[in-house]
MOPAC internal coordinates of N, CA, C and O (Angstrom, degrees):
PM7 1SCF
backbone

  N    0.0000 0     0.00 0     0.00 0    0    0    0
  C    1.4267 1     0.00 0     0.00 0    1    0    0
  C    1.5303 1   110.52 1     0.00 0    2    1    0
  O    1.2310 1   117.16 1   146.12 1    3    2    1
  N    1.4089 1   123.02 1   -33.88 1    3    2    1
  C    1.4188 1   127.48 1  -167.58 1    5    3    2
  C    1.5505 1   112.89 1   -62.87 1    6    5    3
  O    1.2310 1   131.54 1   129.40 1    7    6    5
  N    1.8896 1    95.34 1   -50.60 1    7    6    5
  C    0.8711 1   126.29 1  -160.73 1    9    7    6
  C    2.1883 1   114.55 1   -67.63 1   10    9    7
  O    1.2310 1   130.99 1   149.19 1   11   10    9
  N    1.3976 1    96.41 1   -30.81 1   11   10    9
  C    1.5670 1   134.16 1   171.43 1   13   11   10
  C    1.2290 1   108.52 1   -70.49 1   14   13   11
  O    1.2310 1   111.99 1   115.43 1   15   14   13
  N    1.6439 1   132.70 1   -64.57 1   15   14   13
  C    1.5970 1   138.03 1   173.50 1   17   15   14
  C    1.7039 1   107.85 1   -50.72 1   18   17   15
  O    1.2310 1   121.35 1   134.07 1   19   18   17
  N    1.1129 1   115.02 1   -45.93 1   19   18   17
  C    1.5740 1   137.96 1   170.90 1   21   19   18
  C    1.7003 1    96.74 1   -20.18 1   22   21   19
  O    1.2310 1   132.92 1    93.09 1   23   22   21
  N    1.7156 1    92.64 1   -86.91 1   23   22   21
  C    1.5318 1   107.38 1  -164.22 1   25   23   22
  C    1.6768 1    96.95 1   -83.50 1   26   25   23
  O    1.2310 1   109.95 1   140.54 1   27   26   25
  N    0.9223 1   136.48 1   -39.46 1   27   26   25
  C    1.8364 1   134.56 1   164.45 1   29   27   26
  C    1.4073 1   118.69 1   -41.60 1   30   29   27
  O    1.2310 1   135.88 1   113.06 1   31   30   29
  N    1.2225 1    86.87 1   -66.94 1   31   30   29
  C    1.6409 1   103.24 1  -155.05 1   33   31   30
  C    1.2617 1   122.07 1    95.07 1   34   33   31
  O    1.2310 1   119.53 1    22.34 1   35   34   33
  N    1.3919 1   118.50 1  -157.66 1   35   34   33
  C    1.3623 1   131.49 1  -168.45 1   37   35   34
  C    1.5134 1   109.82 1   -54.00 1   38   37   35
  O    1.2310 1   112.29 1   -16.33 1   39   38   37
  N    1.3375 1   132.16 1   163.67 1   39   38   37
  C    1.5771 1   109.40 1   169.07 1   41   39   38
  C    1.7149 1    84.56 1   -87.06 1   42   41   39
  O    1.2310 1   118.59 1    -5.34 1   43   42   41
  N    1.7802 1   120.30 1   174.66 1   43   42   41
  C    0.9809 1   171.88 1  -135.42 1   45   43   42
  C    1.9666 1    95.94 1  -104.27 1   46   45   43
  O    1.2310 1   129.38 1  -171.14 1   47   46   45
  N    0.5972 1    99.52 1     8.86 1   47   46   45
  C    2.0196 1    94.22 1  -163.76 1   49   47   46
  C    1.4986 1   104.79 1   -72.64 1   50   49   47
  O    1.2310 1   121.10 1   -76.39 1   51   50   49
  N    1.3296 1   115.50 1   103.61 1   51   50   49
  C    1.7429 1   104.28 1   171.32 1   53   51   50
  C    1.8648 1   128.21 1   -40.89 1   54   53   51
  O    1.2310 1   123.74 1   -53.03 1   55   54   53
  N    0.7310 1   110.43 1   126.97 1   55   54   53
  C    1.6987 1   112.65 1  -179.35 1   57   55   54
  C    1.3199 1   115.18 1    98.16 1   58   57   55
  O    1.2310 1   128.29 1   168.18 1   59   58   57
  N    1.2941 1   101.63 1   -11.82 1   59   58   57
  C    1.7166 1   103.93 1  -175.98 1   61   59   58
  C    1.6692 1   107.28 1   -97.60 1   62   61   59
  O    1.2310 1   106.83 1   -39.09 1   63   62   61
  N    0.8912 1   142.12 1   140.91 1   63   62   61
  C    1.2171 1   167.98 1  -156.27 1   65   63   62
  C    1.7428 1   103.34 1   -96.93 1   66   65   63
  O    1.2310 1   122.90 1   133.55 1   67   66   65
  N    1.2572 1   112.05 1   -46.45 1   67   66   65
  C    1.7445 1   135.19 1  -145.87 1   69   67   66
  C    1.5275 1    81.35 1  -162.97 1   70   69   67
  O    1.2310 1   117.14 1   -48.48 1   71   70   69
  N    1.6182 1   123.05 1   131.52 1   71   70   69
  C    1.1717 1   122.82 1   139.02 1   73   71   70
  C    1.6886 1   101.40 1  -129.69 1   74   73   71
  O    1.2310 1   107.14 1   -79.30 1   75   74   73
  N    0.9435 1   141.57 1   100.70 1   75   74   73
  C    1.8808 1   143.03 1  -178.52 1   77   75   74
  C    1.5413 1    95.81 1   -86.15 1   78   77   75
  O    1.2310 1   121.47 1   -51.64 1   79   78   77
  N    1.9617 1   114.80 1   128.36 1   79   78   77
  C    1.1729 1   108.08 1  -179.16 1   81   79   78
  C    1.4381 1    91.67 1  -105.36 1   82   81   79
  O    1.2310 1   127.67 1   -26.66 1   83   82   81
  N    0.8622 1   102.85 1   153.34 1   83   82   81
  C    1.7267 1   134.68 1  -162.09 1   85   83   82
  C    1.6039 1   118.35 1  -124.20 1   86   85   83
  O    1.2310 1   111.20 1   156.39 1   87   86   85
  N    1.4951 1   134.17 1   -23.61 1   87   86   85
  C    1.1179 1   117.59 1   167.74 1   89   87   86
  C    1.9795 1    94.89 1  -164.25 1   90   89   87
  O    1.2310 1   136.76 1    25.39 1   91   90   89
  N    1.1530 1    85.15 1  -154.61 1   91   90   89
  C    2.2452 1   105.48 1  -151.89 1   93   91   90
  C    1.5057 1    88.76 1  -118.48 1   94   93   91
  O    1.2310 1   122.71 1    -3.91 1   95   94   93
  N    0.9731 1   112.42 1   176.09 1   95   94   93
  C    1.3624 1   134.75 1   126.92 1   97   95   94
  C    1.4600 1   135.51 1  -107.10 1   98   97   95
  O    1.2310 1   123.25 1  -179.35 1   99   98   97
  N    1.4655 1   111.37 1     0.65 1   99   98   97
  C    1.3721 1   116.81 1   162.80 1  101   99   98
  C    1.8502 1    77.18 1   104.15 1  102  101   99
  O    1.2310 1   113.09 1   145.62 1  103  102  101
  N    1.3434 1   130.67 1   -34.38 1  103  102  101
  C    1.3867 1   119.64 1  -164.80 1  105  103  102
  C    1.8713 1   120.14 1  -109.18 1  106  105  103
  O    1.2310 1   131.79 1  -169.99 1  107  106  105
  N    1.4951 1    94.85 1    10.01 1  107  106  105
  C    1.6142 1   103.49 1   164.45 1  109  107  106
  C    2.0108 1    79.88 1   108.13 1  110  109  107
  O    1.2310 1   106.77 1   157.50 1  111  110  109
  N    1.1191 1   142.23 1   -22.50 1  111  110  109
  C    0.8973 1   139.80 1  -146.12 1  113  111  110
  C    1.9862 1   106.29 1   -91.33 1  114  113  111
  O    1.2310 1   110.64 1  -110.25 1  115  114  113
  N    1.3958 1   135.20 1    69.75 1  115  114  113
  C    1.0832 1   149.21 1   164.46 1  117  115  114
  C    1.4251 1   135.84 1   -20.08 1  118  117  115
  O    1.2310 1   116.08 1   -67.10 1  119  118  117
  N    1.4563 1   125.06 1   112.90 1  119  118  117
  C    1.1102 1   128.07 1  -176.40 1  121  119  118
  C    1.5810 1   119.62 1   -85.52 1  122  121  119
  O    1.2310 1    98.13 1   -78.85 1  123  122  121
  N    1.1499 1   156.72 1   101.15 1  123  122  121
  C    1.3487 1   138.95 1   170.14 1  125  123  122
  C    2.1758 1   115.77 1  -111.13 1  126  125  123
  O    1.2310 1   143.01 1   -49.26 1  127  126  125
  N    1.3231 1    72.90 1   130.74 1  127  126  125
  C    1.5216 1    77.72 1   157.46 1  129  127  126
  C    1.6196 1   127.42 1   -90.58 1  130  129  127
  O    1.2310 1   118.42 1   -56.05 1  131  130  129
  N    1.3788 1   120.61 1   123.95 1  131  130  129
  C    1.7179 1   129.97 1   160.39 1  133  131  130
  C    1.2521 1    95.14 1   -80.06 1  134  133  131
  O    1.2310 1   133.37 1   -10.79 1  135  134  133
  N    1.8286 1    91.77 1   169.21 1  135  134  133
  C    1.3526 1   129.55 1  -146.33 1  137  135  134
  C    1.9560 1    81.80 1   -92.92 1  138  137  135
  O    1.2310 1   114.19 1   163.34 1  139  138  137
  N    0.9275 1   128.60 1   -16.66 1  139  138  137
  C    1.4893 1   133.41 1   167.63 1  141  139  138
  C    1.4999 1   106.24 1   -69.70 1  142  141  139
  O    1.2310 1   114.09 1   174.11 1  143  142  141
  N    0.9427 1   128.79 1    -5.89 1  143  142  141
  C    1.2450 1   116.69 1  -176.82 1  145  143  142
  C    1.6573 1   120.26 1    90.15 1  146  145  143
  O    1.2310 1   118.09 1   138.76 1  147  146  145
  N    1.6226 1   121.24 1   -41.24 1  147  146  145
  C    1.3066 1   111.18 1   173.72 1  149  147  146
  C    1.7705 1   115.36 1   -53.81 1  150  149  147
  O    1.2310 1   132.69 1    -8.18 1  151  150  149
  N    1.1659 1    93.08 1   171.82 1  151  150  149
  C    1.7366 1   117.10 1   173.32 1  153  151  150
  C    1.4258 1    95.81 1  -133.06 1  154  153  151
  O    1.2310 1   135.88 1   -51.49 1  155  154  153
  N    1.8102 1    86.86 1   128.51 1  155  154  153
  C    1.5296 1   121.82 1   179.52 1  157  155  154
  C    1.0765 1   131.98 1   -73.07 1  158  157  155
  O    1.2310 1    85.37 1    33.76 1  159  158  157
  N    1.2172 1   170.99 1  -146.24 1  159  158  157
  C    1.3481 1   143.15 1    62.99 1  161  159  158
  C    1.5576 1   111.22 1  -122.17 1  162  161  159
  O    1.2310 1   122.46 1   -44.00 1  163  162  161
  N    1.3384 1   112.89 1   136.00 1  163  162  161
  C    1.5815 1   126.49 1   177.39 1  165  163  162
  C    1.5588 1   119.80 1   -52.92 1  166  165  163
  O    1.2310 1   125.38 1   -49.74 1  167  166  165
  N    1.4192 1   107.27 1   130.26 1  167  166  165
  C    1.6611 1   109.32 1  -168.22 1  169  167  166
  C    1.4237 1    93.79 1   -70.64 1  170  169  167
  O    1.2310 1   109.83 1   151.16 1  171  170  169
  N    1.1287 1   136.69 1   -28.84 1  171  170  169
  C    1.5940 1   141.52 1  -169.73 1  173  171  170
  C    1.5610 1   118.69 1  -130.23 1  174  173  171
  O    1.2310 1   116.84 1   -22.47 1  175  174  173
  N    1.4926 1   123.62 1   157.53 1  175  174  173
  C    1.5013 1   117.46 1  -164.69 1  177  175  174
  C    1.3644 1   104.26 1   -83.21 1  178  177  175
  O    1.2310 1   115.91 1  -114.77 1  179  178  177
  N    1.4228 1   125.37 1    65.23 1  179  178  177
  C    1.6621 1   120.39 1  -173.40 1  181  179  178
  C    1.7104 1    85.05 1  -153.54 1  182  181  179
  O    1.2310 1   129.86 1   -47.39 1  183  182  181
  N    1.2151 1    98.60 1   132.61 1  183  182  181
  C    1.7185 1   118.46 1   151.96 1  185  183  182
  C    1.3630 1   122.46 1   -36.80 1  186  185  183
  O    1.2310 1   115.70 1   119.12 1  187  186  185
  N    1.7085 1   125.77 1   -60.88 1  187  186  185
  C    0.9347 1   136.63 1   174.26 1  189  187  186
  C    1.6910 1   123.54 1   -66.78 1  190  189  187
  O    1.2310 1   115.95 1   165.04 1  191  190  189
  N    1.4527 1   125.31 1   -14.96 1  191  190  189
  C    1.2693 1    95.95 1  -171.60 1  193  191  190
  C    1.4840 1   104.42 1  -110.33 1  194  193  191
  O    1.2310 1   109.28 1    37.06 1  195  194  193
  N    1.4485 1   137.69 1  -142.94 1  195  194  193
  C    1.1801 1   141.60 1  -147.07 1  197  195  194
  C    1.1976 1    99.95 1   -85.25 1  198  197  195
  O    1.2310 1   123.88 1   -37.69 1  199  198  197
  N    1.6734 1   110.17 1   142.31 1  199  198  197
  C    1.6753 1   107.26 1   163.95 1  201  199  198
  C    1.5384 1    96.92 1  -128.06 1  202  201  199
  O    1.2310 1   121.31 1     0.03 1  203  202  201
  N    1.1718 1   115.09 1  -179.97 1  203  202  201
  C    1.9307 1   141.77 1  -170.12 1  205  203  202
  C    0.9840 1   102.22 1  -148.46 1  206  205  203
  O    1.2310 1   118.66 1   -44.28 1  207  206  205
  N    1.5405 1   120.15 1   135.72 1  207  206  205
  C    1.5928 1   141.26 1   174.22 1  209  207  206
  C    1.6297 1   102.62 1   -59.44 1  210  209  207
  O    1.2310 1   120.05 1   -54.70 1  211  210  209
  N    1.3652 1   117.50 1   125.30 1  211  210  209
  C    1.3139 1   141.31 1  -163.70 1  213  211  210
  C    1.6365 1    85.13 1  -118.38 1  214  213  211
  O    1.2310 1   109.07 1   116.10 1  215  214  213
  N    1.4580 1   138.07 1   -63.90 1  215  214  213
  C    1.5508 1   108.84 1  -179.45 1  217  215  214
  C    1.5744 1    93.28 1  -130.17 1  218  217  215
  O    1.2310 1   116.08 1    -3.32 1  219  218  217
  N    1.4245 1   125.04 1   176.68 1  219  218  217
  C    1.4942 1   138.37 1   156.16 1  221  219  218
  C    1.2482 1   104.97 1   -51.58 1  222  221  219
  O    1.2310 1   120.37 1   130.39 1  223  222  221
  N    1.5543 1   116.90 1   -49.61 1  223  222  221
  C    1.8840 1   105.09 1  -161.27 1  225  223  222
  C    1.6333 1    96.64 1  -161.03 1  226  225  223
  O    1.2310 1   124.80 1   -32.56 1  227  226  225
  N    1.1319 1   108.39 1   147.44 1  227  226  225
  C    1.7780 1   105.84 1  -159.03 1  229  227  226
  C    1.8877 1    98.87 1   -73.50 1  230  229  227
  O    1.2310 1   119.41 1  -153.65 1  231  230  229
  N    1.0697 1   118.73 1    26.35 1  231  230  229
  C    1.5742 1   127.83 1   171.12 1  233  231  230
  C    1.4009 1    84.59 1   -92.15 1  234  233  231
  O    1.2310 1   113.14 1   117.95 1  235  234  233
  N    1.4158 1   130.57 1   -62.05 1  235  234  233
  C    1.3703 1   122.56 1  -141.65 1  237  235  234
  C    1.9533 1    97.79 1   -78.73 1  238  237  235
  O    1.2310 1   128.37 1   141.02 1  239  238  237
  N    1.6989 1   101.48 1   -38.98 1  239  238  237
  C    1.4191 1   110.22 1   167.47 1  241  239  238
  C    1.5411 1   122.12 1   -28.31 1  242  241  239
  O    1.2310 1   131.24 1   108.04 1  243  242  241
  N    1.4347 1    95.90 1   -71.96 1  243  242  241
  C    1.7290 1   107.82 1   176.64 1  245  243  242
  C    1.2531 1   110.10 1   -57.32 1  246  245  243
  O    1.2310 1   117.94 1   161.95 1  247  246  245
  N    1.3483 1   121.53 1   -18.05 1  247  246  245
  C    1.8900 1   114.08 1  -178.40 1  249  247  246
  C    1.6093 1   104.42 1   -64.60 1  250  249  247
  O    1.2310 1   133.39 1   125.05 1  251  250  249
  N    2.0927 1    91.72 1   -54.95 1  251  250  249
  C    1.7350 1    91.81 1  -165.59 1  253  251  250
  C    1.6366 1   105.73 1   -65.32 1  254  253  251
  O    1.2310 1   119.52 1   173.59 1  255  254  253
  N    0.8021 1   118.53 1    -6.41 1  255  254  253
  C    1.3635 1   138.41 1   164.09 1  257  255  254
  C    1.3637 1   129.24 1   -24.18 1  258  257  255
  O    1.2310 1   130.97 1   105.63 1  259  258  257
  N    1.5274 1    96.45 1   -74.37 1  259  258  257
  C    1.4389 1   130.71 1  -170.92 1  261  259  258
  C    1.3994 1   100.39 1  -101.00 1  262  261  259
  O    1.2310 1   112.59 1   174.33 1  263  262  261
  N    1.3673 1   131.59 1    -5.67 1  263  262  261
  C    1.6793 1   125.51 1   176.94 1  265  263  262
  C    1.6695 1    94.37 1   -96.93 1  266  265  263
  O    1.2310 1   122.15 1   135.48 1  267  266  265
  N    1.4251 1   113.48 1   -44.52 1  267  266  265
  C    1.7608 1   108.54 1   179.59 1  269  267  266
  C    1.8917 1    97.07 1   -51.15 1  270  269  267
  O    1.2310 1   121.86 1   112.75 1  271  270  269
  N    1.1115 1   114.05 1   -67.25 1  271  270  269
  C    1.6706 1   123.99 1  -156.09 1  273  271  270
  C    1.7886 1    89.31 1   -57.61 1  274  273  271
  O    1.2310 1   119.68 1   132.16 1  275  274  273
  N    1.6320 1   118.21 1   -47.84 1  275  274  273
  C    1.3843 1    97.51 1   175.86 1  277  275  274
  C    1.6395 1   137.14 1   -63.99 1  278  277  275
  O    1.2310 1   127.15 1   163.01 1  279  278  277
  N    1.2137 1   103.85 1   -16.99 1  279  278  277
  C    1.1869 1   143.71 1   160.81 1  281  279  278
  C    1.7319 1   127.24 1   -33.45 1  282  281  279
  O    1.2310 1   124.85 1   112.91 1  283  282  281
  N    0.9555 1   108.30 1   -67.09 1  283  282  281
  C    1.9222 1   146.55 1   147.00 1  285  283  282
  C    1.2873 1   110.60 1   -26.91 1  286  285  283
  O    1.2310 1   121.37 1   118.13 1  287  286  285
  N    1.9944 1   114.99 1   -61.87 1  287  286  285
  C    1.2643 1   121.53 1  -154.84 1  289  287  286
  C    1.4720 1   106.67 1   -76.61 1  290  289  287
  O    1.2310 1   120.10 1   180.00 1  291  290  289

């Protein structure tokens, strides 16, 4: 990812200033955080195209987080 933002840059997210993606879904499907504080995630498995707010603030992220993974068990 470091290495990707490097030569990329920011992802593409309208309104965001800074969006740094930060994790997967295991299915090509991309998480980034903006400089607003939400967490993103990409409608499609590509860097470049559209993403949608997945939580308000990566507190609320890690919640739905830990209810999916509790979820499973």
């Amino acid at each position: 990812m470091a290495e990707h933002f490097r030569e990329y840059g920011p992802a593409p997210i309208d309104g965001e200033s800074i969006a740094l993606v930060f994790a997967s879904d295991g299915g090509g499907h991309l998480f980034a955080i903006g400089d607003s504080g939400q967490v993103w995630k990409s409608t499609t498995a590509s860097w470049f195209d559209d993403f949608e707010v997945a939580a308000s603030s990566l507190q609320e992220f890690l919640e739905q987080l830990g209810r999916q993974i509790a979820n499973q068990l």
